[in-house]
C-alpha distance (Angstrom), angle and dihedral (degrees) to the residues before:
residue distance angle dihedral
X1 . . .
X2 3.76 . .
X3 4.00 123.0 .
X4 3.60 125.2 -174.6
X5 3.84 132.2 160.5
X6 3.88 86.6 -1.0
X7 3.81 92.7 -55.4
X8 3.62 127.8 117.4
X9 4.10 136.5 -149.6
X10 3.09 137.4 171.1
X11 3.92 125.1 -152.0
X12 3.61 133.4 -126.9
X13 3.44 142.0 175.8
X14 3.82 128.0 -129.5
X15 4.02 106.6 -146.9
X16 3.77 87.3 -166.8
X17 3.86 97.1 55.4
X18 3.80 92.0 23.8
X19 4.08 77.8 -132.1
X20 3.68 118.9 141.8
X21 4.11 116.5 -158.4
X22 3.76 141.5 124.9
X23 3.58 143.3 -153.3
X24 3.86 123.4 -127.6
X25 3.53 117.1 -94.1
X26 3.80 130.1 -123.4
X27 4.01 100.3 21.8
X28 3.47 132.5 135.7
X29 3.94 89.3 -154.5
X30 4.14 112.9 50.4
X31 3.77 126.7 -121.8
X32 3.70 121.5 177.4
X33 3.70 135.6 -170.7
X34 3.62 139.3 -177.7
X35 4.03 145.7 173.1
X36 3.67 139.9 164.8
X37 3.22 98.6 -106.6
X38 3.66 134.7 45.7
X39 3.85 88.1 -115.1
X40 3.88 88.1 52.3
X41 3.39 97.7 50.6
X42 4.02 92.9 49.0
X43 4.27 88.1 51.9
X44 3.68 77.9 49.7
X45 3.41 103.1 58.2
X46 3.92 91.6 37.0
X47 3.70 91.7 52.1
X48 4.03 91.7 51.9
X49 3.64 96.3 52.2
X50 3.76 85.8 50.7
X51 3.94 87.4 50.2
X52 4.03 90.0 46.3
X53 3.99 87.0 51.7
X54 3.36 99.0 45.0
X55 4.04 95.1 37.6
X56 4.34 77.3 55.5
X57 3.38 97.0 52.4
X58 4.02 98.5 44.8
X59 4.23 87.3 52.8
X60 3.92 82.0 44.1
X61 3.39 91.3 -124.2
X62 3.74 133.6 138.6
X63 3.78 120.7 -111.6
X64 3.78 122.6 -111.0
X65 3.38 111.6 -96.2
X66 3.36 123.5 -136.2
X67 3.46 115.7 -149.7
X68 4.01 126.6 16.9
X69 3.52 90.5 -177.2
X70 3.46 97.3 -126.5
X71 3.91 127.4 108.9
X72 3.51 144.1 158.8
X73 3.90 136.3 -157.1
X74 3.83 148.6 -174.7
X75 3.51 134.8 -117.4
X76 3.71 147.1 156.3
X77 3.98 107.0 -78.9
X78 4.06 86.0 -123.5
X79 3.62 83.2 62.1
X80 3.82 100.8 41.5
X81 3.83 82.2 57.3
X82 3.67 102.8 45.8
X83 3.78 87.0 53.1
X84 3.86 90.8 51.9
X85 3.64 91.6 44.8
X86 4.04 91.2 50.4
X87 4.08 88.9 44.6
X88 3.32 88.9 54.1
X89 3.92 99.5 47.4
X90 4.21 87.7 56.4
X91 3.72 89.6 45.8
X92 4.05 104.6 -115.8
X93 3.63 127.8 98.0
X94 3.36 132.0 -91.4
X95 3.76 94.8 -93.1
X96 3.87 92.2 52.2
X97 3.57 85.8 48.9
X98 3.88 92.5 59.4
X99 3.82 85.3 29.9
X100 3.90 85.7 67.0
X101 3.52 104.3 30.5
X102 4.48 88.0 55.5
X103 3.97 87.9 42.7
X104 4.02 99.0 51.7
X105 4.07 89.1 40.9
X106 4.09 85.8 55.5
X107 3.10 99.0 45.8
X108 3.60 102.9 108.0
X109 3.67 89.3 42.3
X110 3.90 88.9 54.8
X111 3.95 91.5 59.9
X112 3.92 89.0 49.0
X113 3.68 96.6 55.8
X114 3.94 86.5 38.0
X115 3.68 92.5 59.3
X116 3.68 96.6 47.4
C-alpha cells in the first residue's frame, strides 16, 4: 500500500506486460500510474497526485477528498441491538463501539500505510 498527500495506491504487477503500476484508491475520478520497477511505479504515483493537485488548482477547483469520516450502514435490527447492548456493557456508545471494533481490525493495515 502506498500513501502520499492523503492518497492511497496500491501496486500491481501485469505478468503479461511485465509492467508494474496502480491506480489511486477511493476516487470518483481515475488516475493511474505505472513503472518497471517498484521504485518507478512509486515516482509514478507521487508524480500523479502532484499532477491531480496541480491540474485542481489551475481549474480552481478543490480536490476530491477522500474521506469525510462519516459513514453509515445496514443491518438486521437483532444486530443493531446486540451492538447497542455490547456498547453499552463496555461503557462507550455505539459509535465508539464500531469506532473500536474498525480501528483494532485495521490495525495491521495502519502500520503498512504508516511505513510507506
Amino acid at each position: 500500500m502506498l500513501s502520499y498527500k492523503g492518497y492511497n495506491a496500491k501496486l500491481e504487477v501485469d505478468e503479461e506486460s511485465g509492467a508494474i503500476g496502480g491506480m489511486v484508491l477511493n476516487m470518483k475520478g481515475t488516475i493511474h500510474f505505472e513503472g518497471t520497477t517498484v521504485a518507478e511505479a512509486t515516482q509514478a504515483f507521487y508524480d500523479s497526485v502532484d499532477d491531480y493537485l496541480a491540474f485542481c488548482t489551475e481549474l480552481g477547483q478543490e480536490p476530491e477528498k477522500q474521506y469525510s469520516g462519516n459513514f453509515s450502514t445496514r443491518t438486521t435490527p437483532e444486530l443493531h441491538r446486540l451492538a447497542i447492548l455490547q456498547a453499552q456493557n463496555i461503557g462507550t456508545s455505539l459509535n465508539g463501539y464500531v469506532e473500536s471494533l474498525i480501528a483494532k481490525d485495521t490495525k495491521d493495515l495502519q502500520k503498512k500505510i504508516s511505513a510507506s
